[in-house]
C-alpha positions in Angstrom: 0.0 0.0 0.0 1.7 3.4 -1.1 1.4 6.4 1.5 1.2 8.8 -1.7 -0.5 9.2 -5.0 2.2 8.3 -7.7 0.0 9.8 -10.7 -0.2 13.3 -11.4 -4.3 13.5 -12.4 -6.6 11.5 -10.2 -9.7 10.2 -11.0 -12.2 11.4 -8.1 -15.8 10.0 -8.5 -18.6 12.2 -6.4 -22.0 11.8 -5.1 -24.9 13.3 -7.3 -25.9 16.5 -5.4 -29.2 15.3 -5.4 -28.6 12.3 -2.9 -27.5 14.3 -0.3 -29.5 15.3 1.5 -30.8 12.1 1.7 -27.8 10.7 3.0 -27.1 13.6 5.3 -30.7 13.2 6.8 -29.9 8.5 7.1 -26.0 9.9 8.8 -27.6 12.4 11.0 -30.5 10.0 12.7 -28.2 7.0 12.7 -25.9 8.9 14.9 -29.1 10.5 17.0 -30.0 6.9 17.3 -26.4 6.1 18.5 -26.1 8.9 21.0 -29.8 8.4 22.6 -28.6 4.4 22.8 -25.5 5.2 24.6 -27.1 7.1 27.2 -29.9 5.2 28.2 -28.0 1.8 28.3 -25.2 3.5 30.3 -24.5 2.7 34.2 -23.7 4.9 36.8 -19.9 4.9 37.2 -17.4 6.0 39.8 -14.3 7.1 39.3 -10.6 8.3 40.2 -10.9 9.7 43.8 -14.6 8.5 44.2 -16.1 10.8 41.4 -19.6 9.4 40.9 -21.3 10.0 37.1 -25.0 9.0 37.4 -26.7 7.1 34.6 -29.3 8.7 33.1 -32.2 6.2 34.6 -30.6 7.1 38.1 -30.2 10.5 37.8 -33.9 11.0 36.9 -34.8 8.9 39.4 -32.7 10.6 41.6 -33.9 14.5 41.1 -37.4 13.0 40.6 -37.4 14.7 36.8 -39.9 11.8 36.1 
């Protein structure tokens, strides 16, 4: 595998403009979807020198949001 381009003109193919903003929209929700996973399957976690990080769940639960 070469670290450089050894030819002087490159072929560069492109996305039709069009599609975009479909695949913009499908990129931005998967990662929305990722994010809103992350949090609510995440556990409350202590830390260096007893730092405490509530889960979402227990923090809710714990300032009664809910």
């Amino acid at each position: 595998m070469l670290h450089y381009e050894p030819n002087k003109i490159v072929n560069i193919k492109r996305l039709n403009e069009n599609y975009i903003n479909l695949i913009f929209r499908a990129v931005a929700e998967s990662t929305e979807e990722a994010i809103l996973n992350s949090l609510i399957t995440a556990k409350t976690t202590i830390g260096r020198d007893g730092n405490k990080r509530y889960s979402l769940k227990d923090y809710i639960e714990k300032h009664e949001i809910i």
